[in-house]
RODO-2510 file (C-alpha; in nm, 4 decimals, decimal comma):
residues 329
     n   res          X          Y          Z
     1     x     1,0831     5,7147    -2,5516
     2     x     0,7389     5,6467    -2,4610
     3     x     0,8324     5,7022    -2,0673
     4     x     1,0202     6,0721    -2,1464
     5     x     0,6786     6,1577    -2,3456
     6     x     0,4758     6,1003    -2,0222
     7     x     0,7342     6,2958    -1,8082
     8     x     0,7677     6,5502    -2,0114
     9     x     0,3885     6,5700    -2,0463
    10     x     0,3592     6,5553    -1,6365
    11     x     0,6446     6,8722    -1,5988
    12     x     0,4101     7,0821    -1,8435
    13     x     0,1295     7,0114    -1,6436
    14     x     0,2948     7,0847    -1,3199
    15     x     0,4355     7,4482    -1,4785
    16     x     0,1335     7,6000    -1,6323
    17     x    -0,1453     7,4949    -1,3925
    18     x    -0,2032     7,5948    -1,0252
    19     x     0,1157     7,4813    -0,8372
    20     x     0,3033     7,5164    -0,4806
    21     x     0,7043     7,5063    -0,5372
    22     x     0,9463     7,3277    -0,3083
    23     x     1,2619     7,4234    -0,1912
    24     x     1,5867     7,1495    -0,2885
    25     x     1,7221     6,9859    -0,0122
    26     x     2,1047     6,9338     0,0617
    27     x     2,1821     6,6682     0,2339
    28     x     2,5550     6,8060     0,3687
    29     x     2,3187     7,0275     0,5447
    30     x     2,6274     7,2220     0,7808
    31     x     2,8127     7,2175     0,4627
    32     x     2,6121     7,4932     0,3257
    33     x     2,5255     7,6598     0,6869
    34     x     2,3558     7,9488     0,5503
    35     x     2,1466     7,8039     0,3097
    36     x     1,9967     7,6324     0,6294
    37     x     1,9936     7,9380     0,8810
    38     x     2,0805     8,2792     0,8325
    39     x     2,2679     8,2597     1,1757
    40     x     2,5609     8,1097     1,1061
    41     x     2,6350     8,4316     0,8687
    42     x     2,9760     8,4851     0,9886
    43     x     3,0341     8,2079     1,2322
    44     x     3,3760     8,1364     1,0756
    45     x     3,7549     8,3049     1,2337
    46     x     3,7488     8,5635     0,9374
    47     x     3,6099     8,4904     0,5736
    48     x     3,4759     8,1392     0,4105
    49     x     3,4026     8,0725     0,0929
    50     x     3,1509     7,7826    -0,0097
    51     x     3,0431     7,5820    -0,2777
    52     x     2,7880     7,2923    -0,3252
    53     x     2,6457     7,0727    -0,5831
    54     x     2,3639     6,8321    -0,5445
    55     x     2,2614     6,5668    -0,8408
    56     x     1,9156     6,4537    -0,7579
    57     x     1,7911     6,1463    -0,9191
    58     x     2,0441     6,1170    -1,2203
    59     x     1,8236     5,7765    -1,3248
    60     x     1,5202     5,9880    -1,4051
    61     x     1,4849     6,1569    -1,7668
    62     x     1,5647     6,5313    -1,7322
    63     x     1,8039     6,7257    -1,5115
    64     x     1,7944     6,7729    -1,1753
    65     x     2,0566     6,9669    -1,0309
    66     x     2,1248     7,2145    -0,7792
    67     x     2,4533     7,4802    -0,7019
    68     x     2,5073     7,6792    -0,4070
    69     x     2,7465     7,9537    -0,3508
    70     x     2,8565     8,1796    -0,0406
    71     x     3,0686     8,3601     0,1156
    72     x     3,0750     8,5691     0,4218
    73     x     3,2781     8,7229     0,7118
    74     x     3,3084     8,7619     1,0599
    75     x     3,2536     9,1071     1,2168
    76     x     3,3862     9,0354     1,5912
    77     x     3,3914     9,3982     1,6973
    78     x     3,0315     9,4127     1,6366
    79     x     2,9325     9,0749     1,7569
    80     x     2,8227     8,9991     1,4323
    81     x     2,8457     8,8567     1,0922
    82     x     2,7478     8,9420     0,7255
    83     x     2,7249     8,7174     0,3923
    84     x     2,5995     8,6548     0,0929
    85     x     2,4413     8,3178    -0,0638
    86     x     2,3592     8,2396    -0,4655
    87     x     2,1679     7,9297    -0,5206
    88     x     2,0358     7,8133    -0,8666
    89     x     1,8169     7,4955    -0,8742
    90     x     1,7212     7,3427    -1,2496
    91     x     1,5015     7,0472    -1,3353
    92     x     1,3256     6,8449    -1,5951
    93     x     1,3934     6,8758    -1,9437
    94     x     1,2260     7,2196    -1,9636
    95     x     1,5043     7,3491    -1,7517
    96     x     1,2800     7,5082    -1,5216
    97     x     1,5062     7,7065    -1,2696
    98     x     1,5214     7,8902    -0,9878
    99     x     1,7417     8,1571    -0,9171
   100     x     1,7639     8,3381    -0,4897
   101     x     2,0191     8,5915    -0,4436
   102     x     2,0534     8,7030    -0,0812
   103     x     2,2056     8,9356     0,1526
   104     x     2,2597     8,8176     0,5299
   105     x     2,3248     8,8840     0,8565
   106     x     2,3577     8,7602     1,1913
   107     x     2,4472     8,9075     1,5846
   108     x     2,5929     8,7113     1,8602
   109     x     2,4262     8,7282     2,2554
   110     x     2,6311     8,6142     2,4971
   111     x     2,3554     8,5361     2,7650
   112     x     2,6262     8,3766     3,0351
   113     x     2,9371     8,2027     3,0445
   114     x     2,7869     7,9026     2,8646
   115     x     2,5555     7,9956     2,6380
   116     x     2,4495     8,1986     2,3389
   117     x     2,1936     8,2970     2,1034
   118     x     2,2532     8,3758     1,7536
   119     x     1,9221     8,5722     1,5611
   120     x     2,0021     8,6199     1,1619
   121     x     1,7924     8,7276     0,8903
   122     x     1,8413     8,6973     0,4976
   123     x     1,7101     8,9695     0,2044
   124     x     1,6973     8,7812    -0,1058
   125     x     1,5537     8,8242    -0,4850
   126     x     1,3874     8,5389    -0,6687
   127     x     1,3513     8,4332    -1,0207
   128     x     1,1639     8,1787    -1,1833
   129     x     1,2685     8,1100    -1,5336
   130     x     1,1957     7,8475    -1,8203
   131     x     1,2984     7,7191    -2,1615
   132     x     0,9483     7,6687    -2,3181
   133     x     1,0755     7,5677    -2,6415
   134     x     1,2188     7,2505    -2,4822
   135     x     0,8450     7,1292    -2,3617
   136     x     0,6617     6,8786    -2,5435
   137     x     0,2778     6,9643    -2,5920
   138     x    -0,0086     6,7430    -2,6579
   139     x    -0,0730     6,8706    -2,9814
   140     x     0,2969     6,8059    -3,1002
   141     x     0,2496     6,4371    -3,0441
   142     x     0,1665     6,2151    -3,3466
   143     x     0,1578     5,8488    -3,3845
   144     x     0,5474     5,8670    -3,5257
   145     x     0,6895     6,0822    -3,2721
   146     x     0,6640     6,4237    -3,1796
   147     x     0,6540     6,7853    -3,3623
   148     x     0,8089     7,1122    -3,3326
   149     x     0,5025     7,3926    -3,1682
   150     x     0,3439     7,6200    -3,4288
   151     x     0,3456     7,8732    -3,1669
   152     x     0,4610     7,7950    -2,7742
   153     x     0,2335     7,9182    -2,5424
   154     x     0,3174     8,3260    -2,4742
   155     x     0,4330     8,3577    -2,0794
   156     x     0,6484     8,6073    -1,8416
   157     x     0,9544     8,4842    -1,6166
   158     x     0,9182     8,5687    -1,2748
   159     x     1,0679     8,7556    -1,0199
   160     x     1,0111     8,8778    -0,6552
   161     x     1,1558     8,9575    -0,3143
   162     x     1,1731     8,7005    -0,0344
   163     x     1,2845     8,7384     0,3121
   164     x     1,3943     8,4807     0,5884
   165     x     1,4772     8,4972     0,9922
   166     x     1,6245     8,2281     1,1992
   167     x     1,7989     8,1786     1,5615
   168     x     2,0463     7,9471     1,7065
   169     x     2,1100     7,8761     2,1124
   170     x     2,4411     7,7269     2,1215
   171     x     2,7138     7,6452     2,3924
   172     x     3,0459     7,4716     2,3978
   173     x     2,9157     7,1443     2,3182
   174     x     2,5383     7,1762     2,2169
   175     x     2,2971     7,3399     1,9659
   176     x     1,9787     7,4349     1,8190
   177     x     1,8116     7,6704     1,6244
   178     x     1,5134     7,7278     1,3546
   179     x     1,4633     7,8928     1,0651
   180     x     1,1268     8,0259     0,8339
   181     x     1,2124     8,1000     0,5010
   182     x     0,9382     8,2592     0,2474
   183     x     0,7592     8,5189     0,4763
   184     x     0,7190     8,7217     0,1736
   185     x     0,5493     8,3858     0,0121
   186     x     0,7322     8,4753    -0,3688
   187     x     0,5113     8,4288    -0,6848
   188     x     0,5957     8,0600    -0,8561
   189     x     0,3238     8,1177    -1,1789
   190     x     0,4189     8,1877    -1,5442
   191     x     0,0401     8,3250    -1,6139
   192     x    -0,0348     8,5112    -1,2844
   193     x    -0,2242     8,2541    -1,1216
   194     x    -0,1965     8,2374    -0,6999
   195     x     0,0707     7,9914    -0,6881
   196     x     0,3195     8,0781    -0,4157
   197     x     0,6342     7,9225    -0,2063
   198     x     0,5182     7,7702     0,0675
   199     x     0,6620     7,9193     0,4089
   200     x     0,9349     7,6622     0,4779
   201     x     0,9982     7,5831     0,8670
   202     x     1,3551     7,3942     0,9612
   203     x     1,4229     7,3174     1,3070
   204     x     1,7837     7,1686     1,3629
   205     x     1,9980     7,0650     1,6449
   206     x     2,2618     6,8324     1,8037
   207     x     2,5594     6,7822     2,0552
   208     x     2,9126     6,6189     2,0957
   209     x     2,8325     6,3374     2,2799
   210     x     3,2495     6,2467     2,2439
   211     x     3,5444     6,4293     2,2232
   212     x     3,9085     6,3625     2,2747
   213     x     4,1338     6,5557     2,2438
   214     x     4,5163     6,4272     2,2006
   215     x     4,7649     6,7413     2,3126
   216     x     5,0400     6,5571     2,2340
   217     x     4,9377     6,5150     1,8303
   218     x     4,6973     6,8332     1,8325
   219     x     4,4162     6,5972     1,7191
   220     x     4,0467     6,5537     1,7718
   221     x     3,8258     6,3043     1,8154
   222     x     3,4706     6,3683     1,7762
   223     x     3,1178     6,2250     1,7739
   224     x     2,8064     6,4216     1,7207
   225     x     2,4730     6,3048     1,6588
   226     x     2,2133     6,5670     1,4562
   227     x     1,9081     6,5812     1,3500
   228     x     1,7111     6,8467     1,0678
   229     x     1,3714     6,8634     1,0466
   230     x     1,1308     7,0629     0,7831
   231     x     0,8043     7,1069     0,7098
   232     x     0,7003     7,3123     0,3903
   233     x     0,3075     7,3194     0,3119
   234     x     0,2231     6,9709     0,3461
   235     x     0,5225     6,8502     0,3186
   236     x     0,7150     6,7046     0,6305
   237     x     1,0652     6,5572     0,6007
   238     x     1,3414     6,4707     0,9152
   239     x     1,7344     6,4036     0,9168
   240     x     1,8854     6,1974     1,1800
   241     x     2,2512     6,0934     1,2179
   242     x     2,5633     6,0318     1,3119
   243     x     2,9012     6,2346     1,2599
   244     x     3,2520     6,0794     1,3616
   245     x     3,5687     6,2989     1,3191
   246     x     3,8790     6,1746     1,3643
   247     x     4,1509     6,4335     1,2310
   248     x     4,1490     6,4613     0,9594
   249     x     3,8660     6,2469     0,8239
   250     x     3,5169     6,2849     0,8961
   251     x     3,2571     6,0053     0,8461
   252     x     2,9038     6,0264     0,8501
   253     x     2,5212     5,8123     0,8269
   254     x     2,1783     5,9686     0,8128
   255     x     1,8286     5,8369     0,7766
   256     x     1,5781     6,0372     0,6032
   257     x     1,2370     5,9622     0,6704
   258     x     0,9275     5,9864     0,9072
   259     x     0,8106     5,5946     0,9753
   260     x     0,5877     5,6649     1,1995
   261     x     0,3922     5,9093     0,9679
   262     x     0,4267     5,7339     0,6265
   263     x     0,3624     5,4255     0,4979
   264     x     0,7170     5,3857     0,3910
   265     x     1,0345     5,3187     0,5607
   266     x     1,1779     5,5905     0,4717
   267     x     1,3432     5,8011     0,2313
   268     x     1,6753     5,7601     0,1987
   269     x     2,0036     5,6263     0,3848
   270     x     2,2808     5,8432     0,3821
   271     x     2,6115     5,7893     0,4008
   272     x     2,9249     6,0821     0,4035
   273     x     3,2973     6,0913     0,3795
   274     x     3,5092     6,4033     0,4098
   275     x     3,8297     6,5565     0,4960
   276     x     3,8292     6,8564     0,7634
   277     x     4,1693     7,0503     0,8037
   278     x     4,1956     7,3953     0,9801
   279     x     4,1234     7,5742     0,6417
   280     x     3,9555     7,3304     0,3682
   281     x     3,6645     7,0890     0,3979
   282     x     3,5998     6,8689     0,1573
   283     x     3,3264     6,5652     0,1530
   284     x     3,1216     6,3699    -0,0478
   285     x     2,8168     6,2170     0,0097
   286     x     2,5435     5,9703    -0,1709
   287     x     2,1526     5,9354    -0,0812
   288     x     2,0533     5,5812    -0,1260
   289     x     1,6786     5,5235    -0,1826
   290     x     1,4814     5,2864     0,0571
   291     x     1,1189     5,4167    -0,0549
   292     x     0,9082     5,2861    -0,2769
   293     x     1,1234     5,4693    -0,5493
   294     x     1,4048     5,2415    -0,5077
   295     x     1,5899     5,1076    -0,7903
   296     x     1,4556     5,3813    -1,0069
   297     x     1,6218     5,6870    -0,9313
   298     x     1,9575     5,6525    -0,9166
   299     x     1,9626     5,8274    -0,5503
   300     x     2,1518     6,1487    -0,5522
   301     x     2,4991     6,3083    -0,5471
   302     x     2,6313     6,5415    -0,3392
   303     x     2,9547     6,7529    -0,3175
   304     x     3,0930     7,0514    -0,1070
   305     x     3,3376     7,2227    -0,0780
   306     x     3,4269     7,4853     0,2128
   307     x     3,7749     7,7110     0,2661
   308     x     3,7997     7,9308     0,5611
   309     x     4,0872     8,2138     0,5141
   310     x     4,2456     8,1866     0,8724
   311     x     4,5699     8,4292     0,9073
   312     x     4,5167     8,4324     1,3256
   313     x     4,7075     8,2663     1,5571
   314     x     4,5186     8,0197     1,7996
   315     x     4,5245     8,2423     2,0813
   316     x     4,3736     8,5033     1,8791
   317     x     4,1206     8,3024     1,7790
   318     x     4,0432     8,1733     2,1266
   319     x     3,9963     8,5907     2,2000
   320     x     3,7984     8,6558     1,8934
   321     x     3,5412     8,3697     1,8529
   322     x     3,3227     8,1485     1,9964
   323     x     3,2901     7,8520     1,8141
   324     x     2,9511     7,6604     1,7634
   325     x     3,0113     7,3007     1,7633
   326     x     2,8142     7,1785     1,4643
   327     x     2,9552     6,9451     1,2323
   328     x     3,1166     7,0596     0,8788
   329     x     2,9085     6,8713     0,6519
***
């Protein structure tokens, strides 16, 4: 009890004074493609439809929870692609949320035979909401517990415009892009103070360092390695791994971290299992804690869920697209 006080105490502090929000982080990073770059808006044969659900922590008191949704399509005879992405992030018992709606789009260059680049942008509202009445406040804590609020403290949800750009070089085998996200730095107070999202900056890339491919069975072997890295105000965090596909499974191991920066060493291991057919992907992955915060939090949960409505034959396909050879998940 005493330890759901203090946290409860600390997420009060954190909402009403000065503050700089963070974005969540997924770890099934290609799993939920446009939430990392606006480029790969339509970089599917025709339509796909996502979801994704990330439980951070579930050993801490409070909630924290994240859900992403999106869908978009594939405009070939304009070299482009259009979507749209929902994602709504809630933590701590106060259910402080946040809400981005957004509207994107992406064009393909072919600069030669081998390579292209891929510029996208996103339009997106923002919303900041809270349930006040589930805070605890100093003056509602007595010696045999705590009290209901004579009167919670009057404040105004938020809500703003935000914009993002990004571009990815890719060829048959390789790629890498970047993204910045809050250009239009959104409003994060309650009481109109200058607290502001950070401008978020993600640079990502890898290549298929194997691949087999057996004509006979029409199956795939692949390995990939990957890596993400982001930096959002002073905040620095990197994703390196390892993806191995062999049809239909998918298997995968990350570390999270920065050694040579922190004192730590790391974040997190990762580790990812999945199943990848022509139309559904499916995987499942868990964040196990190596920092300081080990055996505390529980590490986190993730699940996603991708299905791409193909109706084209392969050769049409071949005509129509060219994939970029990023991993699923």
């Amino acid at each position: 009890m005493v330890k759901r006080i203090i946290y409860l105490l600390v997420l009060s502090f954190i909402v009403i004074s000065e503050s700089f929000g963070q974005d969540p982080t997924f770890s099934q990073f290609y799993a939920n493609a446009l939430y990392l770059s606006p480029s790969f808006a339509g970089a599917t044969s025709e339509y796909r439809f996502a979801l994704n659900y990330r439980n951070q922590w579930p050993a801490v008191p409070g909630v924290f929870h994240t859900y992403s949704i999106s869908f978009d399509k594939a405009m070939p005879s304009f070299n482009s692609g259009i979507g749209v992405l929902a994602t709504y992030d809630v933590a701590g018992s106060g259910n402080l949320s946040t809400t981005n709606i957004g509207l994107l789009y992406s064009y393909d260059f072919n600069i030669n035979k081998e390579w292209h680049i891929r510029p996208g942008i996103n339009f997106k509202f923002y919303y900041l909401g809270l349930d006040i009445n589930k805070l605890i406040f100093n003056s509602q804590i007595t010696g045999s517990g705590t009290s209901p609020a004579v009167t919670p403290p009057p404040f105004d949800n938020v809500a703003d415009v935000d914009f993002a750009t990004s571009a990815l070089a890719y060829n048959e085998r390789t790629w890498a892009g970047f993204t910045l996200d809050h250009l239009l730095t959104p409003k994060t107070s309650f009481y109109g103070d200058e607290s502001t999202v950070p401008i978020k900056f993600n640079f990502y890339g890898g290549t298929q360092i194997l691949k087999k491919t057996r004509l006979k069975q029409k199956m795939q072997d692949v390995l990939s390695v990957a890596i993400n890295f982001q930096k959002q105000g002073k905040f620095y965090q990197s994703d390196l791994g390892l993806y191995y596909y062999k049809e239909p499974l998918i298997f995968g191991v990350w570390y999270r971290g920065i050694p040579l920066v922190t004192t730590q060493a790391g974040d997190a291991i990762i580790g990812l299992i999945g199943i990848k057919t022509a139309q559904l992907h499916l995987g499942y992955s868990y964040d196990f804690t190596i920092s300081n915060l080990i055996g505390s939090t529980g590490g986190a949960h993730e699940i996603s869920l991708v299905y791409e409505f193909n109706h084209l034959s392969m050769g049409q396909l071949k005509k129509r697209i060219r994939a970029i050879p990023c991993p699923e998940f």
